[in-house]
MIMI-857926 format. One record per atom (N, C-alpha, C, O): x, y, z. Coordinates in pm, whole numbers, padded with zeros to 5 digits, always signed. Layout:
// residues N
XYZ/...
// end
This chain:
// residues 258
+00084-00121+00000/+00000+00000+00000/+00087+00126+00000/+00188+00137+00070/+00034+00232-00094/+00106+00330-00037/+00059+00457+00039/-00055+00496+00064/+00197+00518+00073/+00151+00606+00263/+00043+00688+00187/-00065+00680+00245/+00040+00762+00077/-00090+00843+00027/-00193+00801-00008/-00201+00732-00110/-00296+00829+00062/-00450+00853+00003/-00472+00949-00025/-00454+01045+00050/-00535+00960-00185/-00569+01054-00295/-00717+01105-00285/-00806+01042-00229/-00730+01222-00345/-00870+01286-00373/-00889+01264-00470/-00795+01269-00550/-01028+01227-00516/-01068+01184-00599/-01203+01306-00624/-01266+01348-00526/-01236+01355-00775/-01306+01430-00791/-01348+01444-00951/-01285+01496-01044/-01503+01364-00949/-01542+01341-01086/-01601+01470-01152/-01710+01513-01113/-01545+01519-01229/-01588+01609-01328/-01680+01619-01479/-01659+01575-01592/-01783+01694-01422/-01842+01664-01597/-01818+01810-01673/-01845+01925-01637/-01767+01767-01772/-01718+01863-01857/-01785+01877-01973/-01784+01778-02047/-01860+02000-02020/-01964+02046-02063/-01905+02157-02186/-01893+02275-02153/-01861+02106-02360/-01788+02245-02387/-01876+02383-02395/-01999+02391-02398/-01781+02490-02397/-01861+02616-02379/-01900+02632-02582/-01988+02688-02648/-01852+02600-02595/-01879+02605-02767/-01871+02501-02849/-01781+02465-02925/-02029+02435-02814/-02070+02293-02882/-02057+02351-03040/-02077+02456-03100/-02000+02184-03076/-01976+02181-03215/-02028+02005-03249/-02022+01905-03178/-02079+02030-03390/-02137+01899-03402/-01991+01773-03383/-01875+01791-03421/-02049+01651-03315/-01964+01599-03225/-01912+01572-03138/-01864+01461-03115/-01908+01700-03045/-01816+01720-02922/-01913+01666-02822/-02033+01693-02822/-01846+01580-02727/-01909+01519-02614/-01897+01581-02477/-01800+01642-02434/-01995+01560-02424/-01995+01578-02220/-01897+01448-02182/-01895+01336-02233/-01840+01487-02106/-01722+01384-02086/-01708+01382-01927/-01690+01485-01863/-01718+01253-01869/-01642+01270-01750/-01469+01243-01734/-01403+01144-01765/-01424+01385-01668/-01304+01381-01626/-01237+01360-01487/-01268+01459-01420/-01164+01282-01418/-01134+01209-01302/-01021+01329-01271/-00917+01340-01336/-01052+01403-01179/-00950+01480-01092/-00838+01438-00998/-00829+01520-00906/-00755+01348-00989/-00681+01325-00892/-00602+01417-00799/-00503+01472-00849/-00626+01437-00691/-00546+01583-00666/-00539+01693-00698/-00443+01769-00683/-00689+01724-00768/-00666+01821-00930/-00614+01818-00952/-00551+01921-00928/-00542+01724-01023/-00476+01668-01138/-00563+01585-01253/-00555+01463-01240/-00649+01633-01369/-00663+01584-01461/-00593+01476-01498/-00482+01476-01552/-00672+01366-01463/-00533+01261-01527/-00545+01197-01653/-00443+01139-01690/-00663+01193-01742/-00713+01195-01846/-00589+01273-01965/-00527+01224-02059/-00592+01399-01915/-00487+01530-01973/-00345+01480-01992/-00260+01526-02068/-00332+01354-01886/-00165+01382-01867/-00155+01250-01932/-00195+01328-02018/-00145+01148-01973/-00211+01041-02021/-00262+00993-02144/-00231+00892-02209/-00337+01070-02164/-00419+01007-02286/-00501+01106-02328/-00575+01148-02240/-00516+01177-02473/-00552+01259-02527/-00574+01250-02677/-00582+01352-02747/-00586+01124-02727/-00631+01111-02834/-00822+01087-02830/-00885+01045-02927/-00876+01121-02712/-01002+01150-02710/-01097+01167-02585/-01065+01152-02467/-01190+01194-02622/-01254+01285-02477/-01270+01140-02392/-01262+01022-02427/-01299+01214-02249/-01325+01074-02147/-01509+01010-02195/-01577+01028-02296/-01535+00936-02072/-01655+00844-02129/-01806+00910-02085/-01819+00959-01973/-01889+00908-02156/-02009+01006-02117/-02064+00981-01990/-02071+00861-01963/-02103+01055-01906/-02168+01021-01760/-02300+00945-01802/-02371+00903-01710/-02333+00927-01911/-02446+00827-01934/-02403+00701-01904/-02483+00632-01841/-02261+00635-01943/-02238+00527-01873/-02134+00517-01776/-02080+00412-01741/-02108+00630-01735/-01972+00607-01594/-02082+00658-01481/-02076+00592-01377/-02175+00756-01482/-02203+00805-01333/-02355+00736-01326/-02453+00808-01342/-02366+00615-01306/-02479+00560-01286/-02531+00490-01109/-02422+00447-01071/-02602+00468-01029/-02603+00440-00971/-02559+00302-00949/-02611+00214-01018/-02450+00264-00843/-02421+00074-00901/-02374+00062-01011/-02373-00042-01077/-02311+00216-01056/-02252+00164-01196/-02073+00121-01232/-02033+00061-01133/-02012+00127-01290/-01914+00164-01306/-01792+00158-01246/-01695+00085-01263/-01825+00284-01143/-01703+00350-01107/-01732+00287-00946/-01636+00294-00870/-01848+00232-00897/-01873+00156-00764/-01771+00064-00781/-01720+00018-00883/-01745+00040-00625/-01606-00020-00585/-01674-00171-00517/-01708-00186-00400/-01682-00258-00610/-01718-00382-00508/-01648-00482-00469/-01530-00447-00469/-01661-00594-00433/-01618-00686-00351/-01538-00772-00480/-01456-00852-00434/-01545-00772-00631/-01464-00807-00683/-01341-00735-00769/-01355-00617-00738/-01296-00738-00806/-01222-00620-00907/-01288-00588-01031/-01357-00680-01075/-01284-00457-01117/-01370-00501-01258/-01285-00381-01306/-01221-00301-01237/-01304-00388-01477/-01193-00322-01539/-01310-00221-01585/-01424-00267-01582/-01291-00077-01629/-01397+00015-01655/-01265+00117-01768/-01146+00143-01753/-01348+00143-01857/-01291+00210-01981/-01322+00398-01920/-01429+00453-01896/-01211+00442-01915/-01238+00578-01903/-01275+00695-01999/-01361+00782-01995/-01157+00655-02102/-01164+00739-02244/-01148+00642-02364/-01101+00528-02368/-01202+00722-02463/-01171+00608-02571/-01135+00740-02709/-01178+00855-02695/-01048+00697-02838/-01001+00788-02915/-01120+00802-03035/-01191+00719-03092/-01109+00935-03043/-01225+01020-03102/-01241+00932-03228/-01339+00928-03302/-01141+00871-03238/-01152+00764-03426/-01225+00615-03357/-01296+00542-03426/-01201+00593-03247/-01283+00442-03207/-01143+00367-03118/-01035+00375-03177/-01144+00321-03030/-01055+00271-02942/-00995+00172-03080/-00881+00203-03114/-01041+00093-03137/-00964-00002-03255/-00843+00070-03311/-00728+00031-03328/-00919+00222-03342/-00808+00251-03384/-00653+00314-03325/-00535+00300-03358/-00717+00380-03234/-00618+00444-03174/-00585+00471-03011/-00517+00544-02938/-00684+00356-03004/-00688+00335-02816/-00750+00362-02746/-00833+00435-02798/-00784+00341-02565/-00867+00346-02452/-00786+00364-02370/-00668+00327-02368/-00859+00434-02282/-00772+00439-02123/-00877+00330-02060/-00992+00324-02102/-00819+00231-01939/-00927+00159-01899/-00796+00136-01744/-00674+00151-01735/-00902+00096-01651/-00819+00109-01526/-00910+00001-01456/-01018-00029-01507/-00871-00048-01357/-00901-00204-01256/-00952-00131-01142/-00887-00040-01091/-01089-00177-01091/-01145-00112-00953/-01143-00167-00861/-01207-00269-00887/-01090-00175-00703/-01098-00248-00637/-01098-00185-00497/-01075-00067-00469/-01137-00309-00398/-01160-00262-00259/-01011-00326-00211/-00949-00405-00281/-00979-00290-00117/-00848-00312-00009/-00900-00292+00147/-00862-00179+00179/-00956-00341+00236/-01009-00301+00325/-01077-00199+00328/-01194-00208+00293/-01012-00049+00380/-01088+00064+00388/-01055+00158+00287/-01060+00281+00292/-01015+00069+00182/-00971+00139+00076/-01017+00111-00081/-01060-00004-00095/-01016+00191-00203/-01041+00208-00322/-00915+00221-00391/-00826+00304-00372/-00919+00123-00477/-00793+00105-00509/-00803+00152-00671/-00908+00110-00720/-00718+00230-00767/-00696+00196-00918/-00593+00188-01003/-00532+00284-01050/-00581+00115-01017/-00456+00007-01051/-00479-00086-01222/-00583-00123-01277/-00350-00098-01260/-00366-00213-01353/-00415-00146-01540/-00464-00188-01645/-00346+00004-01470/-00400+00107-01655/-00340+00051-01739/-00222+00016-01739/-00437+00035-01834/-00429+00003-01960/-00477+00062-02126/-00583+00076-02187/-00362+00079-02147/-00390+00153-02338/-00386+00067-02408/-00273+00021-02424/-00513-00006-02493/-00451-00134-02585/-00383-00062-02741/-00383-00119-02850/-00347+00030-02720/-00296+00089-02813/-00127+00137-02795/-00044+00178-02876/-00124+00113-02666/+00032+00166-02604/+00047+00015-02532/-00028-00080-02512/+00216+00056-02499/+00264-00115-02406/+00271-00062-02276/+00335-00132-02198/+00221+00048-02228/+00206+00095-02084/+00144+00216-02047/+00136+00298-02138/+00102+00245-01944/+00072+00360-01893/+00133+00403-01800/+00190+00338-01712/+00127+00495-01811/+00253+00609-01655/+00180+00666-01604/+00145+00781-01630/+00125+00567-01480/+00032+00614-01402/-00012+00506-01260/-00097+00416-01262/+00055+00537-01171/+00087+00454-01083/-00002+00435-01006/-00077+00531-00988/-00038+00282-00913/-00155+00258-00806/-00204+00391-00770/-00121+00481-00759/-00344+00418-00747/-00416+00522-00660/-00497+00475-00543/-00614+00445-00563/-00457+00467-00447/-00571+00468-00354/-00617+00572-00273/-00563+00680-00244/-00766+00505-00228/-00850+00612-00187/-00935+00603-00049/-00994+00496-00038/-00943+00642-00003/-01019+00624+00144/-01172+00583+00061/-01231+00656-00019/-01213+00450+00105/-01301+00407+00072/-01514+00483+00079/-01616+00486+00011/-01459+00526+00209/-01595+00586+00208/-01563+00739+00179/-01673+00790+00157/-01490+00810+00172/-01470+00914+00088/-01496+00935-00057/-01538+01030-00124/-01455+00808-00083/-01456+00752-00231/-01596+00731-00264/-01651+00815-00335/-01653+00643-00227/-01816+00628-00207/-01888+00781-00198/-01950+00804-00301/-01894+00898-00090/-01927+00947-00107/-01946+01033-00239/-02059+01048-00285/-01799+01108-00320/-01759+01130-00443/-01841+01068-00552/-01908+01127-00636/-01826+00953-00538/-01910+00888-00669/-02074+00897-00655/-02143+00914-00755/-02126+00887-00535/-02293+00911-00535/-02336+01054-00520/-02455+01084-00530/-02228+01157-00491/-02277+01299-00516/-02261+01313-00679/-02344+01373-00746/-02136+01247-00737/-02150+01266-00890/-02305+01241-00965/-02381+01314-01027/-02306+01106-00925/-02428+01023-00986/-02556+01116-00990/-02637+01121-01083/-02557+01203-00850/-02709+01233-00851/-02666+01358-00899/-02735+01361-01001/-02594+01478-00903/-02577+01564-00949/-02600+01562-01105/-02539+01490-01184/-02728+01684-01145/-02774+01631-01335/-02746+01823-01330/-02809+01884-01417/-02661+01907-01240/-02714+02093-01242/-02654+02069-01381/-02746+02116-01448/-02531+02015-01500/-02468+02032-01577/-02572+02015-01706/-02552+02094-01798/-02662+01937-01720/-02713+01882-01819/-02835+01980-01853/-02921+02004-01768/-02843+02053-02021/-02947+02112-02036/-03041+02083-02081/-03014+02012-02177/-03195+02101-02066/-03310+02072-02063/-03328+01930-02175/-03386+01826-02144/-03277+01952-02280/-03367+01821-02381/-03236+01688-02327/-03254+01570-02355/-03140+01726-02268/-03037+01642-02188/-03127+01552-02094/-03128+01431-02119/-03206+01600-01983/-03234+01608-01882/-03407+01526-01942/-03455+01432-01878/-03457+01567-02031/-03559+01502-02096/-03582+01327-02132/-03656+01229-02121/-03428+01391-02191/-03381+01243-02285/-03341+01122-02183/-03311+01008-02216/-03348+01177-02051/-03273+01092-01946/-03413+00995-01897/-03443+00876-01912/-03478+01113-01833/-03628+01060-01790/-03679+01020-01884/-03752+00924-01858/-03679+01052-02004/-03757+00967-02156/-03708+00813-02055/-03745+00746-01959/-03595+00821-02168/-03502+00641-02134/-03539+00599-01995/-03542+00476-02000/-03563+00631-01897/-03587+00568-01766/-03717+00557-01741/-03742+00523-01625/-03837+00579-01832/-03989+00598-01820/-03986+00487-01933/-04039+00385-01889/-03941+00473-02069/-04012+00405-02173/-03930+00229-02130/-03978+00119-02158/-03785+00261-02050/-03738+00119-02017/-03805+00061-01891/-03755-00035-01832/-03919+00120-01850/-04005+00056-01761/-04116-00004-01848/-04170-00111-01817/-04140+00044-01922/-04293+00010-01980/-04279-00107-02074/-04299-00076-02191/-04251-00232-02053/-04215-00330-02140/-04335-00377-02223/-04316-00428-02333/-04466-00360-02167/-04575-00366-02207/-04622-00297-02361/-04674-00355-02456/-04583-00148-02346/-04553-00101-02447/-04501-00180-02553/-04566-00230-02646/-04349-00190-02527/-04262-00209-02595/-04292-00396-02686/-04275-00459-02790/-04329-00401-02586/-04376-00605-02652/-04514-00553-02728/-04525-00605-02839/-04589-00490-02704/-04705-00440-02803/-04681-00393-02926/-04756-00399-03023/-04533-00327-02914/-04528-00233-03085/-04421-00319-03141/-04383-00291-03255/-04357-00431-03072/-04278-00527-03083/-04137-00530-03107/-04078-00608-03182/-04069-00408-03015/-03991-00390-03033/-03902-00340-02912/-03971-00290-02823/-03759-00342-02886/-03680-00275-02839/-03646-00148-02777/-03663-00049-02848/-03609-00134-02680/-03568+00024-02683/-03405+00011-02667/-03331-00024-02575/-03376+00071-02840/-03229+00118-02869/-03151+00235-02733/-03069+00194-02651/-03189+00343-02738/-03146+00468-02707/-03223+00569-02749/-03298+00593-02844/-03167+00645-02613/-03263+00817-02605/-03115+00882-02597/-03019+00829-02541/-03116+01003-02661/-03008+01103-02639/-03028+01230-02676/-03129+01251-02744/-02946+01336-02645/-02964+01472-02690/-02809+01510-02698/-02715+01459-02638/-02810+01613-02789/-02649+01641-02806/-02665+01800-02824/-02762+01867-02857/-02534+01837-02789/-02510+01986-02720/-02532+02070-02875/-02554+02190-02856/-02529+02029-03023/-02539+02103-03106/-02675+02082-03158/-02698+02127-03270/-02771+02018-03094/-02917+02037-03148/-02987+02049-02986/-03056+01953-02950/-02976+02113-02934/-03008+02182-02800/-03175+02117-02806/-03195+02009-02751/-03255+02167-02853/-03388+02109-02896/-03423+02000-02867/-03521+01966-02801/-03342+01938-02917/-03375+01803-02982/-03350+01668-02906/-03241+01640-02857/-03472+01580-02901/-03436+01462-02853/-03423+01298-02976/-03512+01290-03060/-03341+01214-02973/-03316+01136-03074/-03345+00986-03040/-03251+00912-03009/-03474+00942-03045/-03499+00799-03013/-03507+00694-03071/-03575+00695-03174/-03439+00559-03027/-03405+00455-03152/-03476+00334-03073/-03469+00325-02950/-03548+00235-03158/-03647+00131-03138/-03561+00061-03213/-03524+00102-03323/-03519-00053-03161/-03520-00205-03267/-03622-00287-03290/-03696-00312-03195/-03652-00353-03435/-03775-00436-03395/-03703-00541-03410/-03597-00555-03470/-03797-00650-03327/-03812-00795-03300/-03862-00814-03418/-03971-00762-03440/-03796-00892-03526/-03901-00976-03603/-03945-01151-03595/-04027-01214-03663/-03859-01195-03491/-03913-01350-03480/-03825-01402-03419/-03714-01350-03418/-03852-01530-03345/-03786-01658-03254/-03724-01771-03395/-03790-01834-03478/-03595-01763-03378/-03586-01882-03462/-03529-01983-03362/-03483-01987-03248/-03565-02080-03492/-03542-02210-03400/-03448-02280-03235/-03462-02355-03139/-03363-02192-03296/-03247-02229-03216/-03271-02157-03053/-03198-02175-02956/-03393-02074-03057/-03428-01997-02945/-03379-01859-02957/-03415-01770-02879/-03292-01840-03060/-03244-01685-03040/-03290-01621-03105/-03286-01651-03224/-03362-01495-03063/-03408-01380-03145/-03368-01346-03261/-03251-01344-03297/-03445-01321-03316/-03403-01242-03497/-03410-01098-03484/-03525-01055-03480/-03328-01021-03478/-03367-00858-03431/-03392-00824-03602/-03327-00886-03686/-03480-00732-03637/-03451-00645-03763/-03423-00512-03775/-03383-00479-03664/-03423-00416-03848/-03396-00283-03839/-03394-00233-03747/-03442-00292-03650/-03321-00061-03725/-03397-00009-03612/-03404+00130-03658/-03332+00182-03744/-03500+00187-03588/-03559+00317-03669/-03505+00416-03567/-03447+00373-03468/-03523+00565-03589/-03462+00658-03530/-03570+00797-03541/-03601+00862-03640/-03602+00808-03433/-03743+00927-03427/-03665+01088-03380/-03589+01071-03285/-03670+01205-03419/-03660+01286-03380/-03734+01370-03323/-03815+01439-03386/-03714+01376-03177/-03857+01497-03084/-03791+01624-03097/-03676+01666-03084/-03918+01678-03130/-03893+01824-03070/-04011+01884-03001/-04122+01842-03035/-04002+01968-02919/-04111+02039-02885/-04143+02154-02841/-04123+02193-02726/-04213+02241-02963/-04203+02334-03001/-04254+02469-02874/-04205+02582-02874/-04365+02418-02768/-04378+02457-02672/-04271+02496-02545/-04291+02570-02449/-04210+02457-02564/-04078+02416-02467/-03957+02473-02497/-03873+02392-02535/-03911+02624-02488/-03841+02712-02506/-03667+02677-02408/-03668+02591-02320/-03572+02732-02430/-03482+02659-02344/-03518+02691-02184/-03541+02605-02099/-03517+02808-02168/-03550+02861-02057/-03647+02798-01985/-03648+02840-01869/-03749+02694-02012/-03828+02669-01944/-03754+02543-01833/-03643+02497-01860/-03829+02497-01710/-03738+02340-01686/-03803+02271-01775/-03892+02287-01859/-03697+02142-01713/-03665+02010-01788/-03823+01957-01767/-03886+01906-01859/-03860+01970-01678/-04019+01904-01604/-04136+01920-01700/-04207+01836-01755/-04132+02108-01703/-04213+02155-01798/-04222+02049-01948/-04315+01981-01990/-04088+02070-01999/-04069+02005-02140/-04133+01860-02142/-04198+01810-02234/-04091+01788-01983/-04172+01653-02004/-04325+01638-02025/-04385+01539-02068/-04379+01765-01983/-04528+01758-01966/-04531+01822-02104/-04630+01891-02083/-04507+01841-02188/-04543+01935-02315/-04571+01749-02410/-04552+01631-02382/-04635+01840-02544/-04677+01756-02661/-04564+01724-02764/-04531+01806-02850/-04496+01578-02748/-04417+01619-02834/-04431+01568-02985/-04512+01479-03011/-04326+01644-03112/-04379+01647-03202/-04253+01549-03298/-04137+01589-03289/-04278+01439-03378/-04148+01385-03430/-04123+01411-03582/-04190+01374-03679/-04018+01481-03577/-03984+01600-03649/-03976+01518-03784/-04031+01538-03893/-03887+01418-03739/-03867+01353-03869/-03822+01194-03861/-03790+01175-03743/-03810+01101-03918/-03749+00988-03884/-03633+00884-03991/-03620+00882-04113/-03588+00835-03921/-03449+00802-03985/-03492+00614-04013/-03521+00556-03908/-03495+00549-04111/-03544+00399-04113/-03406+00346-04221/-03406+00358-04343/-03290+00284-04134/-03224+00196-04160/-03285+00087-04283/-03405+00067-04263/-03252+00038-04361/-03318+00022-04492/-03261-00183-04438/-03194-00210-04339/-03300-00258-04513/-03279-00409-04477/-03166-00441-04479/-03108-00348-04535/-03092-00520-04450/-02988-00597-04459/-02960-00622-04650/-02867-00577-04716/-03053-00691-04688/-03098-00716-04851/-03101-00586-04910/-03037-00566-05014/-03173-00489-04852/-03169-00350-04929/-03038-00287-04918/-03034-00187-04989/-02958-00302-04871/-02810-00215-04847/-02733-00289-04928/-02635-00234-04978/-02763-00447-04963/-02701-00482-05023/-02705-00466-05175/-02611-00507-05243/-02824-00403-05235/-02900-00389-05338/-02908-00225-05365/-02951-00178-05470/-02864-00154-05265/-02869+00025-05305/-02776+00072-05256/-02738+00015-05153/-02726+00149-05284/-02642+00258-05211/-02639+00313-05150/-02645+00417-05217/-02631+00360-04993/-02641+00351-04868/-02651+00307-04786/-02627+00187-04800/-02684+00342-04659/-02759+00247-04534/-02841+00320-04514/-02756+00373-04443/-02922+00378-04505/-03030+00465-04420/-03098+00629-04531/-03042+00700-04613/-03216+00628-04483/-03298+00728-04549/-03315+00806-04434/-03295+00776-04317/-03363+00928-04492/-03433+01021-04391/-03552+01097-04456/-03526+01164-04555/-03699+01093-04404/-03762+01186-04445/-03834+01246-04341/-03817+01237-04219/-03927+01316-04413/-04013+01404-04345/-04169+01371-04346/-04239+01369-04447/-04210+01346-04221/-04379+01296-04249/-04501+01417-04276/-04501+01532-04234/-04574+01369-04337/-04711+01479-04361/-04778+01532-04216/-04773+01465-04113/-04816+01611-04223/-04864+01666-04099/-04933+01596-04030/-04926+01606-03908/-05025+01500-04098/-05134+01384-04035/-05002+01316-03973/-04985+01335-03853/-04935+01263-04022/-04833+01167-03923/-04723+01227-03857/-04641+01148-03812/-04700+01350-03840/-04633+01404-03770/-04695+01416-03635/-04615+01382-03549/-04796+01449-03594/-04863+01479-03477/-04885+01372-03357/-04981+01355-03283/-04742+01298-03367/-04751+01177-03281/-04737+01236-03117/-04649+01316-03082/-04793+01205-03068/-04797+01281-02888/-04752+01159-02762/-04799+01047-02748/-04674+01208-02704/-04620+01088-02589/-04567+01199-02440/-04503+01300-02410/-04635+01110-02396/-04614+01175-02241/-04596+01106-02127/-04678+01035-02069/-04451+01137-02090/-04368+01045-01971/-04419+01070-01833/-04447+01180-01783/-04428+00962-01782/-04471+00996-01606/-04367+01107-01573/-04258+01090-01629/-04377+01214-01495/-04244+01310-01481/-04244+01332-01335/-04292+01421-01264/-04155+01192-01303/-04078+01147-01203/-03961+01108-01218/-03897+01067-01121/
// end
């Protein structure tokens, strides 16, 4: 062990001048010390959609588990991940064991952490959303309202892909359904396409809250339908986009807003 125990301090980093692309990133403070910065910089760290979850991630349990911090803006294949080993030590949080599968090492030595210090840090991260703006904050409670309703979802026979919002369509929320098309034999699902809905809602100004926006009518702007397996192989592209007639635009959905 060593004689220092470290501060630990999760950062969400929000740019001040969204550009199509650019991600919310969580960044790991050691000491304020950015260690992301010193390290590894071929791409932003990993979205708090999957590091600051409750029980997610960055929780320290009773076995060790490896968790990806950053990955390079071209795709970890190409040009690498930061990924680090989580573990308990008695009264301690341990992170250890960095790894770049793109480099033969990292320079970045054991961290440990006072365990319930550590704990605390990570569940003030988790519940803290002051960073995230309104169709952010939408798109969250969307995904946590429609992945309850399975009922739904086995009725229209399909999946729930992902909900998201991104810092250069402020507006806008982006929802993706896979459908189920059948059990084959072997017992394993046949998934087919998956489609891609765009909300907006036009009632729902930025300034208003996130709450408001959930209770508003929303309107799907447009939709994106991934074309067949057979059809991609037969046309040029993967995917269409159009625009529906006003009769089918006026689709309305409204989340419990809890």
């Amino acid at each position: 062990m060593t004689d220092k125990k470290r501060c630990l301090t999760l950062h969400v980093a929000v740019p001040d001048l969204p550009q199509r692309g650019t991600n919310v990133e969580v960044r790991p403070l050691v000491d304020g010390e950015d260690i992301l910065a010193r390290v590894f910089t071929e791409g932003p760290g990993e979205d708090p959609k999957y590091l600051l979850l409750p029980d997610g991630p960055l929780a320290a349990g009773s076995e060790p588990h490896e968790v990806r911090l950053a990955e390079a803006t071209c795709t970890e294949g190409c040009c690498g991940a930061l990924y680090v080993t989580i573990r308990c030590d008695g009264d301690h949080v341990v992170w250890s064991e960095w790894r770049n599968p793109d480099e033969n090492g990292v320079d970045l030595p054991e961290l440990w952490f006072d365990a319930q210090e550590y704990q605390a840090e990570v569940e003030r991260a988790v519940a803290d959303h002051s960073w995230e703006w309104p169709a952010r904050t939408v798109a969250r409670l969307l995904e946590l309202d429609l992945s309850k309703r399975t009922d739904w979802l086995a009725r229209w026979g399909c999946e729930l892909g992902s909900v998201s919002a991104w810092l250069w369509e402020p507006d806008q929320i982006n929802l993706s359904l896979s459908s189920i098309q059948a059990v084959r034999p072997s017992g394993r699902t046949a998934r087919g396409c998956s489609s891609g809905w765009c909300l907006t809602s036009p009632a729902a100004p930025l300034k208003c809250r996130p709450r408001d926006w959930l209770n508003n009518s929303w309107r799907v702007t447009h939709v994106r339908q991934p074309r067949s397996a057979a059809d991609r192989r037969n046309t040029p592209g993967s995917s269409v986009t159009r625009g529906h007639s006003d009769g089918e635009s006026e689709r309305q959905y409204r989340p419990d807003p809890r």
